[in-house]
C-alpha positions in Angstrom: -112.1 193.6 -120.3 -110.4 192.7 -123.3 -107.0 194.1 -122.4 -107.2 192.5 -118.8 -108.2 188.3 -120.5 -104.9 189.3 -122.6 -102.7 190.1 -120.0 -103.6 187.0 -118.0 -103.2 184.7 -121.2 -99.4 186.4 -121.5 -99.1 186.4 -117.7 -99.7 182.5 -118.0 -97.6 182.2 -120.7 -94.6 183.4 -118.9 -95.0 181.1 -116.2 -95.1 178.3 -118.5 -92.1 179.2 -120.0 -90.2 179.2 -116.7 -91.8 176.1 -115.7 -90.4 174.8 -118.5 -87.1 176.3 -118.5 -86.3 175.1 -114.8 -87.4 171.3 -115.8 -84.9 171.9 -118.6 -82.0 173.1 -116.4 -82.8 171.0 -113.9 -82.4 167.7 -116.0 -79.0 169.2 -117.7 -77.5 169.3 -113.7 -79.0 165.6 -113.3 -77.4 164.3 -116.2 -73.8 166.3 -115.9 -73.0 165.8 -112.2 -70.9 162.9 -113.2 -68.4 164.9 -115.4 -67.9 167.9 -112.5 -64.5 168.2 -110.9 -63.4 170.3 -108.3 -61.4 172.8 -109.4 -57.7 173.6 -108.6 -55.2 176.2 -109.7 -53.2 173.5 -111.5 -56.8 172.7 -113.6 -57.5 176.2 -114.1 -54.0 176.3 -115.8 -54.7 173.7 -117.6 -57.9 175.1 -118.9 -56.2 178.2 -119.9 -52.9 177.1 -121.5 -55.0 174.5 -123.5 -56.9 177.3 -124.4 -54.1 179.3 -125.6 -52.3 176.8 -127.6 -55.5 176.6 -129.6 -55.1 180.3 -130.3 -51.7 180.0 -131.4 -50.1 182.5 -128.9 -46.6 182.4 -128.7 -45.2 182.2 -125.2 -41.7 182.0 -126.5 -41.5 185.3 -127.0 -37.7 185.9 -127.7 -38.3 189.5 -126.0 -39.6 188.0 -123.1 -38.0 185.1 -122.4 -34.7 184.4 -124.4 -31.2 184.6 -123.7 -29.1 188.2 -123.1 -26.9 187.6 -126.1 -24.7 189.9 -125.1 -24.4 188.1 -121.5 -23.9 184.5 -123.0 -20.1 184.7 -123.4 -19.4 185.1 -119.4 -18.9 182.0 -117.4 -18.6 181.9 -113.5 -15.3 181.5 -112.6 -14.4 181.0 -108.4 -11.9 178.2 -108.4 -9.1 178.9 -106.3 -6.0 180.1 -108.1 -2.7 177.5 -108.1 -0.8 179.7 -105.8 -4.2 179.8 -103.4 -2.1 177.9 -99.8 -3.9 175.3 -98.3 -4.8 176.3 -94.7 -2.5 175.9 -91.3 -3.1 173.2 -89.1 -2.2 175.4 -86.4 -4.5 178.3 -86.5 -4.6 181.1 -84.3 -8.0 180.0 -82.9 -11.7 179.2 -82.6 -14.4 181.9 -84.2 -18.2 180.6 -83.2 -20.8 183.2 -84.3 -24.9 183.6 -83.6 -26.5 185.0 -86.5 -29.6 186.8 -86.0 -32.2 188.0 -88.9 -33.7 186.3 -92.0 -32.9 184.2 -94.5 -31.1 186.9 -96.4 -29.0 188.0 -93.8 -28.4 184.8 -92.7 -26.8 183.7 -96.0 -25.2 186.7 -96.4 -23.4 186.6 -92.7 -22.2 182.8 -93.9 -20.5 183.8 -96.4 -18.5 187.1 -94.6 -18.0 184.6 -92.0 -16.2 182.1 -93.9 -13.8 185.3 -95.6 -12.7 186.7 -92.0 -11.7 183.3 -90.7 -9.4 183.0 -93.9 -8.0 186.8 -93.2 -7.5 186.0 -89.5 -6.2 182.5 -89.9 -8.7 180.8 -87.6 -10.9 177.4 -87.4 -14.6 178.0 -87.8 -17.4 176.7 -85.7 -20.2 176.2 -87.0 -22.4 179.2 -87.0 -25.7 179.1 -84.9 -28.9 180.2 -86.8 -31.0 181.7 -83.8 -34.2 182.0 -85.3 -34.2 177.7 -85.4 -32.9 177.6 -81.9 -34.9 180.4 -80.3 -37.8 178.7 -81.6 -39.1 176.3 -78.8 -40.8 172.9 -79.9 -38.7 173.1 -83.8 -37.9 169.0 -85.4 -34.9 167.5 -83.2 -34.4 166.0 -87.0 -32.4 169.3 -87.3 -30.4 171.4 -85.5 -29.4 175.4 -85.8 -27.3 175.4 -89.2 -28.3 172.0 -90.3 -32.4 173.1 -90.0 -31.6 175.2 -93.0 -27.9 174.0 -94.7 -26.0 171.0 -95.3 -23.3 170.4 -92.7 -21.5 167.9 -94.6 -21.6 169.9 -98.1 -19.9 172.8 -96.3 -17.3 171.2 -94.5 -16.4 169.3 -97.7 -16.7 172.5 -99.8 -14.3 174.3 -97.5 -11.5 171.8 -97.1 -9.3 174.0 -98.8 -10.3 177.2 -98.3 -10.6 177.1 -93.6 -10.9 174.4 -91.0 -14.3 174.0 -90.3 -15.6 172.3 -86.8 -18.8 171.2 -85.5 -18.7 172.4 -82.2 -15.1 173.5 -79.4 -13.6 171.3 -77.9 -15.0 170.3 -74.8 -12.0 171.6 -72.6 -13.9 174.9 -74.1 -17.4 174.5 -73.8 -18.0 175.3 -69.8 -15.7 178.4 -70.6 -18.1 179.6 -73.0 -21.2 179.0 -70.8 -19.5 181.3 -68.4 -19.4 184.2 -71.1 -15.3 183.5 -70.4 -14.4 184.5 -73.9 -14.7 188.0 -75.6 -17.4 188.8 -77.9 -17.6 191.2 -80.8 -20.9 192.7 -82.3 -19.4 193.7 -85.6 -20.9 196.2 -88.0 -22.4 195.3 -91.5 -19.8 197.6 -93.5 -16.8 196.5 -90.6 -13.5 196.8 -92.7 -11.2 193.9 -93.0 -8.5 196.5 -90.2 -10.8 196.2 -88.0 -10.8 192.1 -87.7 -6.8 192.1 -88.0 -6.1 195.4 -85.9 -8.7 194.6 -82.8 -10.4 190.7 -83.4 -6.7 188.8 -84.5 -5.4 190.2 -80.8 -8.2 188.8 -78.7 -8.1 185.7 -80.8 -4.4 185.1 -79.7 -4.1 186.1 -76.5 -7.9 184.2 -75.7 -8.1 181.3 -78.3 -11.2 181.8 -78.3 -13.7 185.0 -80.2 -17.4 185.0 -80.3 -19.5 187.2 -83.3 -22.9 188.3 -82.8 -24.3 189.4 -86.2 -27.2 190.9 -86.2 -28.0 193.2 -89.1 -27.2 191.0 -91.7 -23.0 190.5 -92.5 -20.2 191.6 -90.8 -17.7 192.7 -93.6 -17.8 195.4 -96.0 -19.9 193.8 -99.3 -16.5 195.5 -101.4 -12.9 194.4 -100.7 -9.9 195.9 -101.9 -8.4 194.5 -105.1 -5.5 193.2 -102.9 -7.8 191.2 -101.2 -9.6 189.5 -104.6 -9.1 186.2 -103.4 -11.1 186.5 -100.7 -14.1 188.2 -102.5 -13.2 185.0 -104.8 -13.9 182.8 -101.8 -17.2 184.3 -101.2 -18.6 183.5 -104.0 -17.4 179.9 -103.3 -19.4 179.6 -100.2 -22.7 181.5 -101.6 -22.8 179.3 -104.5 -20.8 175.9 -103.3 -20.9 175.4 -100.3 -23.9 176.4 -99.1 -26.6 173.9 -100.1 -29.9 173.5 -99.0 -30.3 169.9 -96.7 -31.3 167.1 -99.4 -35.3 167.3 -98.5 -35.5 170.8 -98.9 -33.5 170.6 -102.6 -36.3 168.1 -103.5 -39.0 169.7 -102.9 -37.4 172.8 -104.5 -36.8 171.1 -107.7 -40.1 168.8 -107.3 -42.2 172.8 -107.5 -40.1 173.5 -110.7 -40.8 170.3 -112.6 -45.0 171.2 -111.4 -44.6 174.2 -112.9 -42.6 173.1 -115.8 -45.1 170.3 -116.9 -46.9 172.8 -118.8 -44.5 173.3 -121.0 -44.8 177.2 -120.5 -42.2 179.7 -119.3 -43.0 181.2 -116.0 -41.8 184.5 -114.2 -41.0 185.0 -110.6 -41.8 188.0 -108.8 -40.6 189.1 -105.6 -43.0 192.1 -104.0 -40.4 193.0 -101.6 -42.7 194.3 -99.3 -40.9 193.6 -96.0 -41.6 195.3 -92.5 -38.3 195.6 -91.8 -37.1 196.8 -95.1 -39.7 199.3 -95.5 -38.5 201.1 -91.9 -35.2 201.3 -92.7 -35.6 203.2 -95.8 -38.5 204.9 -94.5 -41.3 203.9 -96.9 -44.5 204.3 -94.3 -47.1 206.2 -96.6 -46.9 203.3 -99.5 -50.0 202.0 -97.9 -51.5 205.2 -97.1 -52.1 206.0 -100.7 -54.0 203.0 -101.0 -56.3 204.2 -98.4 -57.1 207.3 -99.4 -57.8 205.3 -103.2 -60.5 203.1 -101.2 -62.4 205.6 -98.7 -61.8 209.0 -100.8 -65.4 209.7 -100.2 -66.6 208.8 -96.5 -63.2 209.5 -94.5 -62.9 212.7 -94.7 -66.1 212.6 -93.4 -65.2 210.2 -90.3 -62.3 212.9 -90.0 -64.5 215.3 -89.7 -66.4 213.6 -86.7 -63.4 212.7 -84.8 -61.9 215.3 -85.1 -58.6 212.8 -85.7 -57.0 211.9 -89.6 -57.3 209.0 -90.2 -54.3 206.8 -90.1 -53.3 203.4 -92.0 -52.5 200.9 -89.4 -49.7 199.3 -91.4 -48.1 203.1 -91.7 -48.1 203.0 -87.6 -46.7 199.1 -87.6 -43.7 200.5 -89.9 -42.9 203.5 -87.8 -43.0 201.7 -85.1 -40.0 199.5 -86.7 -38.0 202.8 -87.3 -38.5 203.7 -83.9 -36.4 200.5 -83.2 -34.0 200.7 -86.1 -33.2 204.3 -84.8 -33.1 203.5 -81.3 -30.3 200.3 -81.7 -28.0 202.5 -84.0 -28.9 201.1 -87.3 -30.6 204.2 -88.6 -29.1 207.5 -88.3 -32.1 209.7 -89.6 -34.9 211.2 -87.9 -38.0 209.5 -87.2 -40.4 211.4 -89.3 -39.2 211.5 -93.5 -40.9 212.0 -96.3 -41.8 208.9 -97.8 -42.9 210.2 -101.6 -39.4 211.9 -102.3 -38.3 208.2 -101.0 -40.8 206.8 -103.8 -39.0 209.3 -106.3 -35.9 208.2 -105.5 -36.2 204.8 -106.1 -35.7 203.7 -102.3 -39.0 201.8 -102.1 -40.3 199.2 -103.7 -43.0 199.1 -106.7 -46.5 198.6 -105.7 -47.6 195.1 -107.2 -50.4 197.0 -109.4 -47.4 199.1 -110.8 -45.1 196.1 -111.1 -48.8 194.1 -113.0 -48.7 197.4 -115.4 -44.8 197.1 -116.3 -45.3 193.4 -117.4 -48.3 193.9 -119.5 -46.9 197.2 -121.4 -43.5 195.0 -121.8 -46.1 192.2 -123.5 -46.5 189.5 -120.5 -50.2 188.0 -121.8 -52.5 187.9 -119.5 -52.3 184.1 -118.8 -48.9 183.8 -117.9 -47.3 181.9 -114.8 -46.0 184.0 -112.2 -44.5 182.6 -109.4 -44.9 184.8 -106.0 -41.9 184.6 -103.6 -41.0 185.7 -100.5 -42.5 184.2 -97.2 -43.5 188.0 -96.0 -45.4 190.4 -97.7 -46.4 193.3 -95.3 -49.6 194.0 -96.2 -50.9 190.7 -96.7 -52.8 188.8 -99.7 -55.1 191.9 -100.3 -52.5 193.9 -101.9 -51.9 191.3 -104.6 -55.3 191.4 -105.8 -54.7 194.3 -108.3 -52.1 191.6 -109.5 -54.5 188.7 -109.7 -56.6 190.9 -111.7 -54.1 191.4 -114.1 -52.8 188.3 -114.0 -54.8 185.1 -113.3 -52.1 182.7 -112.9 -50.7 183.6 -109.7 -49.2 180.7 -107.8 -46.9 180.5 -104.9 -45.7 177.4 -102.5 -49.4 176.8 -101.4 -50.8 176.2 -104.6 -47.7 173.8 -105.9 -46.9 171.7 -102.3 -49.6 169.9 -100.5 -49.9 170.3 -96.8 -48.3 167.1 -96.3 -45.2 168.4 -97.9 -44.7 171.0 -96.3 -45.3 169.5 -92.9 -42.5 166.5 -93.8 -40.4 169.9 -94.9 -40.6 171.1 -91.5 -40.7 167.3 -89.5 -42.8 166.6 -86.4 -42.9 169.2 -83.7 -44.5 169.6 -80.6 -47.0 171.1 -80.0 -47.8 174.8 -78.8 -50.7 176.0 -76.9 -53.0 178.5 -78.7 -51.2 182.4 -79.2 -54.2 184.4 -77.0 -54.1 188.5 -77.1 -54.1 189.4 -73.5 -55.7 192.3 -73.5 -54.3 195.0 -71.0 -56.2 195.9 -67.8 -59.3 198.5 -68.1 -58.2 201.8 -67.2 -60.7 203.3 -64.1 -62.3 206.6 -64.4 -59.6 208.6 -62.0 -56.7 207.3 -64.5 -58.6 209.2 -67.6 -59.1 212.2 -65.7 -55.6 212.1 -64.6 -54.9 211.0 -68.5 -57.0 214.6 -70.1 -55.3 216.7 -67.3 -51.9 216.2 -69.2 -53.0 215.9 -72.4 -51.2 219.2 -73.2 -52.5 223.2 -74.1 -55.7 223.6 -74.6 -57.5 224.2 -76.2 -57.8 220.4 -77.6 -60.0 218.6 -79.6 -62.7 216.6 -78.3 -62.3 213.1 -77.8 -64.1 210.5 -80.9 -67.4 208.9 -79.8 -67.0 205.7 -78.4 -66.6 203.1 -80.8 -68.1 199.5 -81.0 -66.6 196.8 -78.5 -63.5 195.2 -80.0 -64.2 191.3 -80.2 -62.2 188.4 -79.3 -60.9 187.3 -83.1 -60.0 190.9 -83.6 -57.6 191.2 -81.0 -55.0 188.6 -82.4 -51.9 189.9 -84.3 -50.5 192.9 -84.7 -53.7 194.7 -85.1 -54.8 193.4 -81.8 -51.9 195.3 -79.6 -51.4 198.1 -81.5 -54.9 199.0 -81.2 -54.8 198.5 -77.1 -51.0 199.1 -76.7 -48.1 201.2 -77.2 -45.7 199.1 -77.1 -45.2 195.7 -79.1 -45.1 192.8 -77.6 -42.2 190.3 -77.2 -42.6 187.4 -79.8 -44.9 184.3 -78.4 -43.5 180.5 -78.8 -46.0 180.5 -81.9 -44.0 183.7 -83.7 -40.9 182.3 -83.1 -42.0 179.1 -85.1 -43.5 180.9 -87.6 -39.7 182.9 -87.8 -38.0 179.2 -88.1 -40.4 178.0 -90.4 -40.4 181.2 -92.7 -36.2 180.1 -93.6 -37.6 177.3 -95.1 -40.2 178.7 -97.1 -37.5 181.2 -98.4 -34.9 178.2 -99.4 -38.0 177.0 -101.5 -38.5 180.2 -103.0 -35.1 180.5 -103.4 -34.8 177.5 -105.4 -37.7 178.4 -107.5 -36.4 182.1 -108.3 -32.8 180.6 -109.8 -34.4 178.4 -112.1 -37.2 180.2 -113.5 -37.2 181.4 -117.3 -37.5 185.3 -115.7 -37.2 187.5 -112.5 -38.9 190.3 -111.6 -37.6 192.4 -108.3 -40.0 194.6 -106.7 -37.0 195.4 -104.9 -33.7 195.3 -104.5 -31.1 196.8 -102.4 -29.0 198.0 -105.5 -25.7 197.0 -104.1 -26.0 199.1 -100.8 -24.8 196.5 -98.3 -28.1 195.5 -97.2 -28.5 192.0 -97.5 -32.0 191.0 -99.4 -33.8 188.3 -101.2 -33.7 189.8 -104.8 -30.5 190.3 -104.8 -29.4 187.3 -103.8 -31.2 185.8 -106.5 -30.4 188.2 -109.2 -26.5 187.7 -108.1 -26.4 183.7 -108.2 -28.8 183.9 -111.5 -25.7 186.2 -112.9 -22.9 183.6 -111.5 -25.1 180.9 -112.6 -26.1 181.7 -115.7 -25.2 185.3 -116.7 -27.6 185.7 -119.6 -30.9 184.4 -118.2 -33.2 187.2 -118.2 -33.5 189.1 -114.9 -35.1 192.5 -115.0 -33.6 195.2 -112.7 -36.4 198.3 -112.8 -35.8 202.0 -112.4 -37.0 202.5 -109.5 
């Protein structure tokens, strides 16, 4: 009886305590709700910088963030030489082109455009950026080139270098309607014989040439060296004339001042991680390792039941790409590669959590800014977070720009009805019968249990059709937006990536022709400044 009275007196003493424990706490949140903000990335860097001054850690790391000494004698250099002739009034014609593709491609096919109207003596038009025009319900505040580019800055850039118009002549314009001009899809690696030996004749005899450019140029990325001049003139265009339009320069520099307030470096890193990229050079399984990481114990299990492997959807998405690529001529390989020897060659790009190891073993600290570019990342936010747990000050466009900023970036547009997932008819009973008949030899496997009911919210995207489809379908009115409005997040990035204190590629195309974001960075951070530090990985 003894032993019971003492456990009650400590069983009431317990309670006490946490009686009076929770009057404690709950006066401490009466008395402090006052002093609580909400918190914000910009806050949390706050918190942490301020916390890393006060332990004295140097984030001027010479090793990180200085100057390539033995880059800082070279000076960019693409003036025209005296000799360099002004160009003739009377030129052997008009050259209007459509550019098709991204933002990389797009600036790329400027510049080769430019060059091959100087080689074939001709006035330029304008080019047309179709992902802004295709786009239905885009800002009547700007139009094609001038959504993206200043009109005025190029023409004015050019003066000496081509003639540059707006738009033909109207005595032209129903002509071109009627498709009454000749038309040339030109190759990416298209040598300059192949503009004087089969364009310059059509331009003569018609006036008039159209280019389609799809793949991102149209001229071989190395000229001869009797043609030096005109590689000269390139680099004019790519770093003088073209200029983003004023708001989108503002806004660019407004993002670098935000993240400059600190008084901290910051790094930019570029994950690369593009659908199309990772088709072409056949990097399907990157994602696959992943997934055998997260479910190494229950799928081969759900193998095992259905009798099917199981299958990374985003492998499917990018084979589905190559399918294309290899169907339009752009790849000549087969279908099926091996994507590790790929890896082991260097031909795809570094996962983030391998690009989050590099930094720290090179001596990044944890609390250093990195700036995320690129408006695509296949794979979406979920295969940065190996990166955010290395890394806690991870910031891109969204976490610098307000929504109202963005939405003055892109002006008013109308708007679009909601982008349903029409889900293809049901399939009756005779059609599956008909279906297993030519399934093939048997013997076969049996078919996987039936699975729970797809809902409504999962059938939107590209999960949605390739799930219920085989065949993707053709981009809605709210894609194509999203395609217009993704050039503009780029040009931001863009802006971002040539001023920062350091650039980290997950990829880059290493030279090969293929137009792509890092190296278009990494090429006007070398004309720009050639000694800022700009990491180029081994692959």
């Amino acid at each position: 009886m003894v032993f019971k009275s003492k456990i009650k007196w400590i069983a009431l003493f317990v309670l006490l305590l946490s009686f009076v424990s929770l009057i404690r706490h709950l006066s401490i949140a009466r008395f402090s709700t006052v002093d609580l903000v909400q918190y914000t990335a910009m806050a949390g860097f706050r918190d942490d910088f301020a916390a890393s001054i006060s332990g004295k850690q140097n984030f001027r790391n010479k090793k990180l963030w200085g100057l390539v000494k033995p880059l800082q004698s070279l000076q960019p250099y693409a003036n025209p030489r005296s000799s360099y002739p002004v160009p003739n009034e009377q030129s052997n014609g008009f050259i209007y082109a459509k550019i098709f593709g991204g933002f990389a491609n797009i600036r790329s096919s400027i510049c080769d455009l430019v060059t091959i109207s100087r080689l074939l003596n001709a006035t330029l038009v304008i080019p047309e950026i179709q992902e802004s025009t295709r786009s239905k319900g885009i800002s009547n505040k700007f139009k094609s080139f001038s959504y993206l580019y200043d009109e005025e800055q190029f023409v004015a850039s050019l003066t000496n270098d081509i003639l540059i118009v707006k738009g033909l002549p109207e005595n032209l314009k129903a002509a071109r309607r009627r498709n009454a001009f000749p038309t040339f899809k030109p190759k990416t690696s298209a040598s300059p014989d192949f503009y004087i030996k089969e364009v310059l004749p059509a331009l003569k005899k018609a006036k008039v040439v159209g280019l389609v450019i799809t793949d991102g140029g149209c001229l071989q990325s190395i000229l001869p060296s009797s043609l030096a001049e005109f590689q000269r003139l390139r680099c004019r265009v790519a770093f003088h004339a073209l200029q983003f339009r004023p708001e989108i320069r503002e806004l660019g520099h407004r993002m670098v001042e935000r993240l400059r307030a600190w008084g901290q470096p910051f790094l930019v890193f570029h994950p690369g991680l593009i659908r199309d990229m990772l088709a072409y050079h056949g990097c399907a399984e990157l994602f696959q390792n992943n997934l055998r990481e997260r479910q190494c114990f229950f799928v081969p299990f759900l193998a095992l039941v259905t009798h099917y492997p199981v299958v990374d959807v985003h492998s499917e998405l990018i084979q589905y790409r190559r399918a294309q690529m290899i169907k339009r001529g752009i790849i000549n390989e087969e279908l099926g590669v091996d994507s590790h020897l790929r890896r082991e060659n260097g031909s795809c790009p570094l996962m983030p959590e391998e690009v989050g190891i590099l930094l720290r073993a090179m001596g990044y600290p944890p609390k250093t800014i990195i700036y995320v570019a690129g408006s695509e990342t296949f794979g979406g936010q979920k295969v940065l977070i190996p990166l955010r747990a290395m890394f806690a000050n991870l910031v891109d466009r969204t976490s610098l720009c307000s929504k109202t900023e963005l939405a003055d970036l892109v002006g008013p547009e109308t708007h679009l009805p909601l982008d349903l997932f029409q889900s293809p008819p049901a399939k009756s009973e005779e059609q599956l019968k008909e279906e297993w008949k030519k399934a093939g030899p048997r013997p076969r496997p049996l078919p996987p249990p039936p699975g729970r009911p797809i809902y409504r919210h999962e059938k939107e995207g590209w999960y949605g059709w390739i799930t219920e489809t085989e065949t993707e379908p053709d981009p809605s009115p709210v894609d194509l937006r999203m395609q217009a409005h993704r050039l503009l997040w780029d040009a931001l990035d863009y802006i971002v990536s040539v001023e920062a204190d350091a650039v980290f590629p997950g990829f880059n195309n290493d030279g090969s022709g293929w137009p792509d974001f890092s190296s278009l960075v990494m090429g006007h951070r070398l004309y720009e400044i050639a000694s800022s530090r700009t990491y180029r990985p081994d692959r």
